[in-house]
C-alpha positions in Angstrom: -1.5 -7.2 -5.0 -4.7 -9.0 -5.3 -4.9 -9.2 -1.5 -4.3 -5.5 -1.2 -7.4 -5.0 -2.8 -9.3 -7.3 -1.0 -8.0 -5.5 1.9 -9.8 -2.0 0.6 -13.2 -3.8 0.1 -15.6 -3.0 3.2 -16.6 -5.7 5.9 -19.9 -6.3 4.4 -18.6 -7.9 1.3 -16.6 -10.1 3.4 -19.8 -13.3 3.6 -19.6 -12.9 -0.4 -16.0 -13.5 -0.3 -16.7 -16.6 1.7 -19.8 -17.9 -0.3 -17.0 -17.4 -3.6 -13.9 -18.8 -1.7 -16.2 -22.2 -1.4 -17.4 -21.9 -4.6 -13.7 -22.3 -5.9 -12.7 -25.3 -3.7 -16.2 -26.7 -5.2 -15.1 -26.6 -8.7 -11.1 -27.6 -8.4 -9.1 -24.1 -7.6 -8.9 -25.4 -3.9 -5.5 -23.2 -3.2 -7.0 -20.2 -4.8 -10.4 -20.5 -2.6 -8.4 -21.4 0.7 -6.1 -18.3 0.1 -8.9 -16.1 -0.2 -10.6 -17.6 2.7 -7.3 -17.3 4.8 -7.4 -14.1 4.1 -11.1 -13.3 4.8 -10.3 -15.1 8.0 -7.2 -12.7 8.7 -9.1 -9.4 8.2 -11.9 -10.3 10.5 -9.2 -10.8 13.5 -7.0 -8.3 12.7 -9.0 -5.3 11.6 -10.3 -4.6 15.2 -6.1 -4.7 16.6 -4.6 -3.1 13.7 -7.6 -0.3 13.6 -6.9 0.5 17.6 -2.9 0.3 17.1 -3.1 2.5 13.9 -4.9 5.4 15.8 -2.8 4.8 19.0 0.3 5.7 17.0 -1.0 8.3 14.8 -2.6 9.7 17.9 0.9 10.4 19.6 3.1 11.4 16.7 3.6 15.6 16.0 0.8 17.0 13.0 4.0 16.9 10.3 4.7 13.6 11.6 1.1 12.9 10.7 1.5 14.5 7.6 4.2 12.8 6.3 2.5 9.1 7.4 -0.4 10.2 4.9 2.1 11.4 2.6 4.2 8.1 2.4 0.5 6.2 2.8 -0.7 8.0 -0.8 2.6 6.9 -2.4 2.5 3.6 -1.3 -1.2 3.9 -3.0 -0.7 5.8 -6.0 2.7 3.0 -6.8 0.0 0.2 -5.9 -2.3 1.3 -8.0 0.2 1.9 -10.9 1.1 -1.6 -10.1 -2.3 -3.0 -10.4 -3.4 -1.0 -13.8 -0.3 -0.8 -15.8 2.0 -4.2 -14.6 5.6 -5.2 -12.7 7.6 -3.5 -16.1 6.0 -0.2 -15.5 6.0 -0.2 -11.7 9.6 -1.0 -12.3 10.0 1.6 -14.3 8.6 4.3 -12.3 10.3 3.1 -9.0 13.5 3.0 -10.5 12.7 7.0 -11.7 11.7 7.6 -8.1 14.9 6.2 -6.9 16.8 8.2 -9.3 15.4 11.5 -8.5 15.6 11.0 -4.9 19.2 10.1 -5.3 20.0 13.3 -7.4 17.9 15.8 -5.7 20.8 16.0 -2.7 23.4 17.3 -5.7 20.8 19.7 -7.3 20.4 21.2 -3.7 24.3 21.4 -3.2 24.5 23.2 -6.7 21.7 25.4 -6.3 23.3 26.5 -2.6 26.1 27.2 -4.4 25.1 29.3 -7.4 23.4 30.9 -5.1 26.0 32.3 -2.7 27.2 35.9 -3.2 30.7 36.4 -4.5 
């Protein structure tokens, strides 16, 4: 999660990153500092590909195929953030009444159809 966030900062902050990940292997948290700057390393060289793949796919899909990337790209957001804020029990919580609904809204459809039907 913590490298999720990382991933949202913008490129300029990315020499502080580095002057910090040093600063950690200085005073003894030498896996935290190399794990960030592994992954200040990894967004330098893959931001440029992953930018240029990103809008060669989105640039060939239909607009409600676009609209449905965002869509599924705000969820994944919003759950991340919930994540973040509120902690494993509550994402937990909320996914599993995610996966609930979307398991029962098939069955409301059915019975709606149904009632619906003239007789």
């Amino acid at each position: 999660m913590f490298s999720l966030l990382l991933a949202l900062l913008p490129e300029e902050t990315w020499p502080l990153l580095l002057v910090v990940a040093g600063l950690l292997v200085l005073v003894g948290a030498r896996r935290l500092g190399l794990g960030l700057l592994g992954l200040v390393v990894f967004l330098a060289l893959a931001t440029p590909f992953l930018g240029a793949l990103v809008s060669e796919v989105l640039a060939q899909l239909t607009p409600t195929q676009q609209y449905l990337v965002m869509l599924a790209g705000g969820l994944f957001f919003c759950l991340s953030l919930v994540r973040l804020l509120l902690g494993r029990a509550v994402y937990a919580q909320v996914m599993g009444h995610l996966i609930y609904d979307l398991l029962r809204w098939p069955f409301r459809l059915l019975g709606w159809l149904l009632r619906q039907r003239p007789r």
